[in-house]
N, C-alpha and C positions, 0 to 999 in steps of 0.2 A: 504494500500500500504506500501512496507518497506519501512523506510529510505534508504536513499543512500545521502553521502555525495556526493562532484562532484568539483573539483578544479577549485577556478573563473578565468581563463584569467585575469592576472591583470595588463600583457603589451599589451595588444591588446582590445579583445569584452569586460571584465568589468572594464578593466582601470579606465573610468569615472563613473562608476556607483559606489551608493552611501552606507553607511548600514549604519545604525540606529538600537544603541546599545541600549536595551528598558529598562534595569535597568539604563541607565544615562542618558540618552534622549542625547546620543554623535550621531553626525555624522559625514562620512571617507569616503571621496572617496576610493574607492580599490585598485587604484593605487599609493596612494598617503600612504596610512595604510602599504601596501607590501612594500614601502621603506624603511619606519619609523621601521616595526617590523628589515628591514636586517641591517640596519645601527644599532639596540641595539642588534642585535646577531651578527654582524661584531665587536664591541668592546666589551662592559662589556661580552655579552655572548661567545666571542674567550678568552675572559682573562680568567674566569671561566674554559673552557675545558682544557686551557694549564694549571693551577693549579692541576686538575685533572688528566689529562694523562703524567704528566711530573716524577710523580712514575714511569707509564711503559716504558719511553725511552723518553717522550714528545715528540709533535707533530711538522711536519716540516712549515714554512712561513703559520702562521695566515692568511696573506690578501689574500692567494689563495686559502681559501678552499669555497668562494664562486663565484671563478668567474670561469679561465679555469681551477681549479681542481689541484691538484697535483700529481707527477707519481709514481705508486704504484706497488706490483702485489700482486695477490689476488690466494689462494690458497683455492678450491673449494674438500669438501669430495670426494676420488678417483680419484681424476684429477690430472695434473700438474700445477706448478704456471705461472698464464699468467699475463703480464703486462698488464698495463694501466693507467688509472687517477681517482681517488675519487674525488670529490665535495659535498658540501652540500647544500641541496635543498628546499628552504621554499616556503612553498605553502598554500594558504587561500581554504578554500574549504565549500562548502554551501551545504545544504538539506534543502530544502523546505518543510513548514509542511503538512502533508495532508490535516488540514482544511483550510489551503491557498489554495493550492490547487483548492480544491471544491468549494471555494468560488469566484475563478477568473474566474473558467469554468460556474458557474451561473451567473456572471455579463456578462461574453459573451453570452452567452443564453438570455440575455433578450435585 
């Protein structure tokens, strides 16, 4: 079967559910890991991007580009420029191995 990564729900169905990091034997609620990753790209990783994009004009208010977005327009090949809003979007995303898989549809089978 291919992989297919697949984004966890991590304010709703995997919130509370849990992962288990197998090189450190860490465990992280999902909901609680998605916090923790936005709050160090809310700070140290918005300070980093404004260092880097502040060459090409730098970026407008840091604390909006994860929540309603900031207003932009966006100029599409062959199009005219249409307004709107960017935001940045972090998302946890999971694939299941196939011999997990296989191995949970044998425990249901027996």
């Amino acid at each position: 079967m291919k992989h297919q990564f697949k984004p966890l729900e991590t304010q709703s169905k995997h919130k509370h559910s849990v992962l288990l990091f197998a090189s450190t034997h860490s465990l992280f609620k999902v909901g609680e890991l998605m916090e923790d990753i936005k709050v160090s790209f809310k700070n140290a990783g918005m300070q980093e991007l404004h260092k880097i994009l502040k060459y090409r004009g730098g970026v407008p208010q840091l604390k909006s580009w994860f929540g309603k977005g900031i207003e932009c327009e966006i100029l599409n090949p062959n199009q005219t420029w249409q307004k709107g809003k960017v935001r940045i979007a972090i998302a946890l995303e999971f694939c299941p191995d196939d011999s997990e898989e296989r191995s949970t549809d044998t425990h249901i089978g027996k």
